[in-house]
C-alpha positions in Angstrom: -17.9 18.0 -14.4 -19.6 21.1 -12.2 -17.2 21.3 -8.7 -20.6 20.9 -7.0 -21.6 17.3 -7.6 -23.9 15.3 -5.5 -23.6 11.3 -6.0 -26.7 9.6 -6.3 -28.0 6.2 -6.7 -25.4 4.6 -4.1 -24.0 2.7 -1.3 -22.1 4.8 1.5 -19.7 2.8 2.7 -16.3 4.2 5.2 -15.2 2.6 8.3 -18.6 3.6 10.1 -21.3 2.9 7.8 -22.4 1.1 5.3 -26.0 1.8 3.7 -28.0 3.6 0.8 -27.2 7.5 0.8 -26.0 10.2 -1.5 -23.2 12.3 -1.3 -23.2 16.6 -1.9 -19.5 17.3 -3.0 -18.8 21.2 -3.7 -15.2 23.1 -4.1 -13.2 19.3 -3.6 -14.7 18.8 0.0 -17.7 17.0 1.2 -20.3 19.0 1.9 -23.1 16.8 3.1 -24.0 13.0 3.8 -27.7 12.1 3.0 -28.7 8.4 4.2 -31.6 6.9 2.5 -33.1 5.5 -0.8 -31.7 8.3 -3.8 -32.0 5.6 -6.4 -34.4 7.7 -8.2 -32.9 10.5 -10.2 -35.9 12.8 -9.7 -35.9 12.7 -6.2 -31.6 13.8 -6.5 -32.8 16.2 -8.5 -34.9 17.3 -5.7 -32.1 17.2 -3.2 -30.2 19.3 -5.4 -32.2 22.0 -5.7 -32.4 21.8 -1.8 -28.6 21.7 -1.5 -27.6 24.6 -4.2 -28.2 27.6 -2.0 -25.8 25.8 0.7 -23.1 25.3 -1.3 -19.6 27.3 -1.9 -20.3 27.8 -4.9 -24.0 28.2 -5.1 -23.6 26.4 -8.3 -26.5 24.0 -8.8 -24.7 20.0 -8.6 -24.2 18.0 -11.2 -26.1 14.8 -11.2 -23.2 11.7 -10.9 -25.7 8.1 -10.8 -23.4 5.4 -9.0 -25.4 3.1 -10.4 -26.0 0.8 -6.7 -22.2 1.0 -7.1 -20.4 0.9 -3.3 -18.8 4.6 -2.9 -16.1 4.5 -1.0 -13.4 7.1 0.6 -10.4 6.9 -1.9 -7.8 4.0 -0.6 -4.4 5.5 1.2 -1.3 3.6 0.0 1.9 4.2 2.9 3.9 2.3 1.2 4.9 2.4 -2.4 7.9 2.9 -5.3 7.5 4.9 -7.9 11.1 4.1 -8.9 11.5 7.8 -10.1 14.6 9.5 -10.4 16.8 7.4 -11.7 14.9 4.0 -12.6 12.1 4.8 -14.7 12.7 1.8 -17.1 11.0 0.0 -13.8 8.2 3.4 -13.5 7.8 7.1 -13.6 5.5 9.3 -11.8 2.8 9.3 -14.8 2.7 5.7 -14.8 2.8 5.6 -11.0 -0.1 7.8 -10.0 -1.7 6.4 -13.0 -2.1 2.8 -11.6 -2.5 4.3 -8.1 -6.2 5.7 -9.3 -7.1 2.9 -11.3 -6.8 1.0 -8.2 -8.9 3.3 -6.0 -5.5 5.2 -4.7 -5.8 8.6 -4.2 -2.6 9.6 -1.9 0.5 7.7 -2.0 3.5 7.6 -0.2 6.3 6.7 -2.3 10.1 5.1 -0.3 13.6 7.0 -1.2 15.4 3.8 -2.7 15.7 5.2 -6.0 19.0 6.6 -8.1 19.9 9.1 -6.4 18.4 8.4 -2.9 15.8 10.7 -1.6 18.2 11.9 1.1 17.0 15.7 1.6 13.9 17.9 2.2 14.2 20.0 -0.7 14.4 16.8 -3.2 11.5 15.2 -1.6 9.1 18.3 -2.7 10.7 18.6 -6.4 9.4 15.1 -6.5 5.9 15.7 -5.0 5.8 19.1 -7.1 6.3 17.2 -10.2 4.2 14.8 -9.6 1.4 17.3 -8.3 1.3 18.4 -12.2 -0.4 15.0 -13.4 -3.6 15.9 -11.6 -3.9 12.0 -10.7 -3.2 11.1 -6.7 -1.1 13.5 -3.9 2.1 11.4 -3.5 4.3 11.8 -0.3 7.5 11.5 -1.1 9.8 9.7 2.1 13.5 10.9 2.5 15.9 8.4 3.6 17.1 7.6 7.4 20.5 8.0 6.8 22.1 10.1 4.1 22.5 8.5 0.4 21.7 5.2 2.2 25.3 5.2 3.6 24.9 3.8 6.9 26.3 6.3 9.2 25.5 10.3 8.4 21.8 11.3 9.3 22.6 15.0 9.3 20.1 16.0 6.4 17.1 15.0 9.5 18.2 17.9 11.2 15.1 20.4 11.7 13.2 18.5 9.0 9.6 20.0 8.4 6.9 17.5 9.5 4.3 19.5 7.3 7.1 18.7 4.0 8.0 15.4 5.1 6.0 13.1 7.5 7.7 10.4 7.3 11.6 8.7 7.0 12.6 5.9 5.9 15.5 3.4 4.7 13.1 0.9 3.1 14.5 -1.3 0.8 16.7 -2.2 3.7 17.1 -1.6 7.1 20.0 0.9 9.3 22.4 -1.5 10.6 24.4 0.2 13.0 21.9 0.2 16.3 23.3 3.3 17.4 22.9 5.2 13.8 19.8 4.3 13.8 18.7 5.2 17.5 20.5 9.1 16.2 18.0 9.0 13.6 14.9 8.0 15.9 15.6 10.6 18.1 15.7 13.5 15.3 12.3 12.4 14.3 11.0 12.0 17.7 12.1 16.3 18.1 10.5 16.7 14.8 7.2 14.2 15.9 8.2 12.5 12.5 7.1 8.9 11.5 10.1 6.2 11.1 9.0 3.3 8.7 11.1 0.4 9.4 11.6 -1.8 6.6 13.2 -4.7 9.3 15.4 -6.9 8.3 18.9 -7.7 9.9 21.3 -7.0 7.3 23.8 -9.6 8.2 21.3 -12.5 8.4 19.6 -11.4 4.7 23.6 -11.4 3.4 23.4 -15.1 4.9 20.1 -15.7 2.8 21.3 -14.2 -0.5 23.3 -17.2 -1.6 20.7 -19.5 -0.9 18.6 -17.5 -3.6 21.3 -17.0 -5.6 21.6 -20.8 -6.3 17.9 -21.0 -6.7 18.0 -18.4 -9.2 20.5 -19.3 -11.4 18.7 -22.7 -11.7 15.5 -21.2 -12.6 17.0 -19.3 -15.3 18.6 -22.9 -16.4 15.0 -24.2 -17.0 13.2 -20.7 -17.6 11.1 -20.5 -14.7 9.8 -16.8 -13.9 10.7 -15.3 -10.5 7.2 -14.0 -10.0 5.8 -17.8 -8.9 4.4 -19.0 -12.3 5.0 -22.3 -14.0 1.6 -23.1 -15.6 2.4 -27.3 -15.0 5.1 -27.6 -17.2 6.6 -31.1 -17.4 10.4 -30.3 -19.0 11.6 -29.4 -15.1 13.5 -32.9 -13.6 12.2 -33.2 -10.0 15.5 -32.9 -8.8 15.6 -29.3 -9.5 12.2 -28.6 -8.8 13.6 -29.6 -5.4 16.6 -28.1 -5.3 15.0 -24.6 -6.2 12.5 -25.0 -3.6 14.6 -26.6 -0.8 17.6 -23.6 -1.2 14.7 -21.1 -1.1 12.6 -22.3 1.8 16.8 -22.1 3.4 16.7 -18.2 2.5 13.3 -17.7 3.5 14.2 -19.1 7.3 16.9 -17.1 7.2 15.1 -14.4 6.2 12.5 -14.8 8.8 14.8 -14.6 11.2 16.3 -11.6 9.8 12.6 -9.9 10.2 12.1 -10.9 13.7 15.4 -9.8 15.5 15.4 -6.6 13.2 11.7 -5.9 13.9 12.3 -6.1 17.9 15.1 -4.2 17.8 13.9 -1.2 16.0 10.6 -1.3 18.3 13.4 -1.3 20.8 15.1 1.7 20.0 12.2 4.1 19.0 10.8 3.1 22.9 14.1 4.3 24.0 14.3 7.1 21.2 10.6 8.3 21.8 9.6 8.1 18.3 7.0 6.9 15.9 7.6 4.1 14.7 5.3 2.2 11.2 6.4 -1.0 10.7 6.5 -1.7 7.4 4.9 -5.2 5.5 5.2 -7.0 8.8 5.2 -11.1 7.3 5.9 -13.4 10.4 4.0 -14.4 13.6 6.9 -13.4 15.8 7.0 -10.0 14.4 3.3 -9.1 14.7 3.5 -10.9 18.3 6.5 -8.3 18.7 4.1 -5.4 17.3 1.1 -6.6 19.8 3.5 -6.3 22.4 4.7 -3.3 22.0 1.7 -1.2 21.1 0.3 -2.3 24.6 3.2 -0.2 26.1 3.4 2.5 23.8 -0.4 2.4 21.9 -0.2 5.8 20.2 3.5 5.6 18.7 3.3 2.0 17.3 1.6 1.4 14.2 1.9 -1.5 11.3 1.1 -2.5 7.9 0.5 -5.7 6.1 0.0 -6.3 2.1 -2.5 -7.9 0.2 -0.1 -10.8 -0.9 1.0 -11.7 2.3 -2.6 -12.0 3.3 -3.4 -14.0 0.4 -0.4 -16.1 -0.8 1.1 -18.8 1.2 5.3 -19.4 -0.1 6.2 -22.4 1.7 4.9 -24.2 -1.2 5.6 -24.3 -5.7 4.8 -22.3 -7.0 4.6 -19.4 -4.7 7.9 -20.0 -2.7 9.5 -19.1 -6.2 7.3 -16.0 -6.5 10.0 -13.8 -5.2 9.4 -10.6 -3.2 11.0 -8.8 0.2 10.2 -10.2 2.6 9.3 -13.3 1.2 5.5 -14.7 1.2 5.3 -17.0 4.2 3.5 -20.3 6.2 0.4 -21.0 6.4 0.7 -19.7 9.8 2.1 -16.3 9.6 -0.7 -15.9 6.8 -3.5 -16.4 9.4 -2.2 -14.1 11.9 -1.7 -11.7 9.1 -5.2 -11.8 9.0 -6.2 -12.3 12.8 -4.3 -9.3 13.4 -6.2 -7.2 11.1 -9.1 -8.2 12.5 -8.4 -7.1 16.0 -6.8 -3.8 15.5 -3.1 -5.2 15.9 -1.8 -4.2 12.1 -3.6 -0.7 11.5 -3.2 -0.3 7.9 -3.0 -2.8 4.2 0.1 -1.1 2.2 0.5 -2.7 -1.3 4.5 -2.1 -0.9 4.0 -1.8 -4.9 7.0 -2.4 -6.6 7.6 -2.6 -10.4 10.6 -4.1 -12.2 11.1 -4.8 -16.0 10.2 -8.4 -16.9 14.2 -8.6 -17.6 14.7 -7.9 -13.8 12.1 -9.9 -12.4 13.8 -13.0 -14.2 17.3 -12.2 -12.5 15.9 -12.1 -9.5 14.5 -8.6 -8.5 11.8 -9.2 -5.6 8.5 -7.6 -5.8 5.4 -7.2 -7.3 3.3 -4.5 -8.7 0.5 -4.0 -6.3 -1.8 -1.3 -6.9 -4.4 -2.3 -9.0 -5.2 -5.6 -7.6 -5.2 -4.1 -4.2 -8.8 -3.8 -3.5 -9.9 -6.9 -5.5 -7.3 -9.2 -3.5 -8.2 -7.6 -0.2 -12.2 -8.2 -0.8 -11.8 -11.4 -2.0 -9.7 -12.6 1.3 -11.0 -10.3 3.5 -14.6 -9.6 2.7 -15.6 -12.9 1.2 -13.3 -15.6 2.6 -13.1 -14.6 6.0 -16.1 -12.1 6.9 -14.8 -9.2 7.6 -17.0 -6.0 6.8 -16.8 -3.1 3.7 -16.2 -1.3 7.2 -13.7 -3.0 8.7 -11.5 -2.8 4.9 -12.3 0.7 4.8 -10.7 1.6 8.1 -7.5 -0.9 6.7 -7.2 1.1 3.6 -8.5 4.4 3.5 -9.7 5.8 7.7 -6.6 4.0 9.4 -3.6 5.5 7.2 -5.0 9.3 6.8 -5.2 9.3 11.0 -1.8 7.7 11.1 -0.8 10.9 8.8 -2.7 13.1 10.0 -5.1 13.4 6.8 -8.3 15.1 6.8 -9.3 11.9 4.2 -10.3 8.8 4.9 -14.1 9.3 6.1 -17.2 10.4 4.4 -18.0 13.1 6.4 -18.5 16.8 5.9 -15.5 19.0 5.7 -13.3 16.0 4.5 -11.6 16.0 1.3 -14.1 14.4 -1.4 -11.6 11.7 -3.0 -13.6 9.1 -3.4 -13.9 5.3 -5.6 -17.0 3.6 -6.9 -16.3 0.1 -6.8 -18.6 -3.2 -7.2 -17.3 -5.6 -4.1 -19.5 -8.3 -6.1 -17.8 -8.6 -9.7 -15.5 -10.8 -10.5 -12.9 -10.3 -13.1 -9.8 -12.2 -14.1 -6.1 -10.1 -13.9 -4.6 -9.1 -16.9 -1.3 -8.0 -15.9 -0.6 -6.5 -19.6 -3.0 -4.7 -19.1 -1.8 -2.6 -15.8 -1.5 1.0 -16.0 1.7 0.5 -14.1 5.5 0.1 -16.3 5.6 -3.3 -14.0 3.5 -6.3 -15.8 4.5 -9.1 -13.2 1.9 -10.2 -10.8 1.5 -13.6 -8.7 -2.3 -12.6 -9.0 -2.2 -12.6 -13.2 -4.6 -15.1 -14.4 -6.3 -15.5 -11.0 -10.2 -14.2 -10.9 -10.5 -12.1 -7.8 -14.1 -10.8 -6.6 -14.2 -6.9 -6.0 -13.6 -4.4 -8.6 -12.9 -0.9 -8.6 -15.2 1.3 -11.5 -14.4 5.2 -10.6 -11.9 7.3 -8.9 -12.4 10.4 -7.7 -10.1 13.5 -6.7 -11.4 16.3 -4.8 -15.1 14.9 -7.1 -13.5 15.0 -10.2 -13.0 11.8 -11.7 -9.5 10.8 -12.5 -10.2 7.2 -13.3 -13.2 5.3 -14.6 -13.2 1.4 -16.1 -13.2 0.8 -19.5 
């Protein structure tokens, strides 16, 4: 494809508009928005012509017909593991980036839990300079909050670069020393870096873990997967149906727990460090109460995401209480304010918090889902068609919201912004194939469901890096 395309034949839709238009894309940026009927190819022809003397290039465009489609600003992902170095039997970069574009992904940021831990600068951009050589989506690679996840050293924050590494983390589990962790805020307030909280009171989820444990090792008795299904089976005695779901719902108020006091705390210390603080797939009422709260005092350093399967999936019921994942899915209640929080502006961004595991994992017990490729489909079909909300408003959630949060120049269809873009149809309905995921990870709650919303194309700087079979 030409580097000077104009998109035809489409919706424009980003967190400001949503109507008929066409879009001039020259040299990876947008160059101009048109709004108006360009169905006709003629007529894009027309504007072409118009357009080529304007461009970088001055390379007549290339004609791309979105078919009615929706185009979209590519979705923003701040929260995602790529599993690479160390566990690629789980994913690898390639398989990564490649189900981040087929769900509409085009910049990623992917958490240090991995083997080694992501504990230094110049290990982050090996990472993200490997995985620049795919050509698929820019991944931001996190480095840990302390060093090697060991609890106490946070030396290697010392004069991090903001520009190499915008944001820290310890996801996968939280800093339990207070004081470590209030060391670590303060280096990335001097540094003006974001600190993603994955918060959860490490002595409260070591209370919870035997709870699962007993849980698990009965599922395996009666082979029941730890990703929720059971398709009705009828060789399970009710008994240990019961016993299953009685030890989980124990670990998942234990857990709940665990997120509240963890998520105060840290909001806590990053008022008293100065910093930035993302909370990270915030699950409970209490804990978005605690967000609400705190962004009042402090609106510009306290942001928050949620994830698609929080917002759709209830666990205090079979079989989605067995469906297991960190932090677990929750009441009917948290679920709601999930959403009621999106809609007013208290959780900023959706982050998938995509996280593959071999099948063989999943059925000892690893929590997590892979996320990516539903993303979009299980957000419009909650979001848009369930509850209202506008293409708009899930634009700003997944694409607007993130690149201001990291200071993107994405995000918007606007001139002068990057042209990643995805063509999606928020009407069709298709059924998940898990198998058929681009990702390593094949286990989904959402496998087997129909969801409405459906991404077609993905596009990089114009250039298309994904497009439905």
């Amino acid at each position: 494809m030409s580097s000077s395309v104009l998109f035809y034949n489409a919706c424009l839709a980003d967190c400001c508009q949503n109507g008929p238009g066409a879009l001039l894309v020259d040299d990876g940026k947008i160059q101009n928005v048109f709004s108006g009927d360009f169905s006709d190819r003629e007529k894009a022809a027309e504007l072409c012509s118009r357009s080529a003397d304007k461009t970088v290039t001055a390379e007549k465009p290339a004609l791309y017909d979105c078919c009615g489609l929706v185009l979209m600003p590519a979705f923003i992902d701040m929260h995602v593991h790529f599993r690479y170095p160390g566990l690629t039997q789980k994913e690898d970069l390639n398989t990564g980036l490649r189900a981040a574009v087929a769900g509409g992904f085009c910049t990623v940021v992917a958490m240090p839990n991995t083997k080694p831990v992501v504990s230094s600068e110049h290990m982050a951009a090996e990472i993200e300079c490997e995985g620049s050589t795919y050509g698929l989506a820019r991944l931001y690679q996190t480095v840990s909050l302390t060093r090697d996840f060991g609890g106490t050293d946070t030396s290697h924050l010392d004069n991090l670069d903001r520009m190499k590494v915008p944001v820290v983390s310890e996801d996968g589990h939280d800093v339990a020393d207070a004081a470590v962790m209030l060391d670590a805020m303060r280096k990335a307030a001097a540094e003006n870096i974001i600190v993603s909280c994955h918060s959860e009171d490490t002595a409260l989820a070591a209370a919870a873990k035997p709870y699962r444990e007993k849980a698990l090792s009965i599922m395996r008795t009666y082979s029941i997967p730890a990703w929720g299904e059971c398709s009705g089976r009828t060789d399970i005695p009710l008994s240990a149906e019961k016993e299953i779901d009685d030890s989980l719902a124990e670990a998942n108020r234990l857990l709940a727990l665990a997120e509240d006091t963890a998520t105060e705390r840290n909001l806590e210390i990053a008022r008293l460090a100065g910093c930035r603080i993302h909370i990270a797939h915030v699950s409970t009422k209490r804990s978005m109460e605690a967000v609400e709260r705190a962004k009042r005092e402090r609106p510009s350093f306290v942001t928050c995401e949620v994830t698609p399967h929080h917002l759709a999936l209830c666990g205090t019921e079979a079989p989605f209480i067995r469906a297991l994942v960190n932090p677990p899915l929750r009441s009917e209640e948290d679920r709601r304010t999930l959403i009621e929080a999106l809609r007013n502006g208290t959780a900023d961004v959706i982050s998938t918090d995509h996280a593959p595991h071999t099948m063989a994992d999943k059925a000892a017990g690893s929590p997590g889902f892979t996320g990516l490729e539903t993303a979009f489909a299980v957000c419009c079909s909650v979001l848009v068609h369930q509850e209202r909300f506008s293409l708009e408003s899930l634009s700003a959630c997944m694409s607007a919201h993130p690149a201001c949060i990291l200071d993107l120049k994405k995000g918007r269809l606007l001139t002068g912004y990057d042209a990643d873009l995805v063509l999606v149809d928020p009407e069709e309905e298709w059924t998940v194939d898990a198998a058929a995921f681009a990702s390593k990870g094949k286990a989904s709650p959402f496998n087997g469901t129909m969801l409405r919303g459906r991404v077609h194309a993905t596009f990089i700087g114009g250039r298309a890096v994904f497009t439905a079979a």
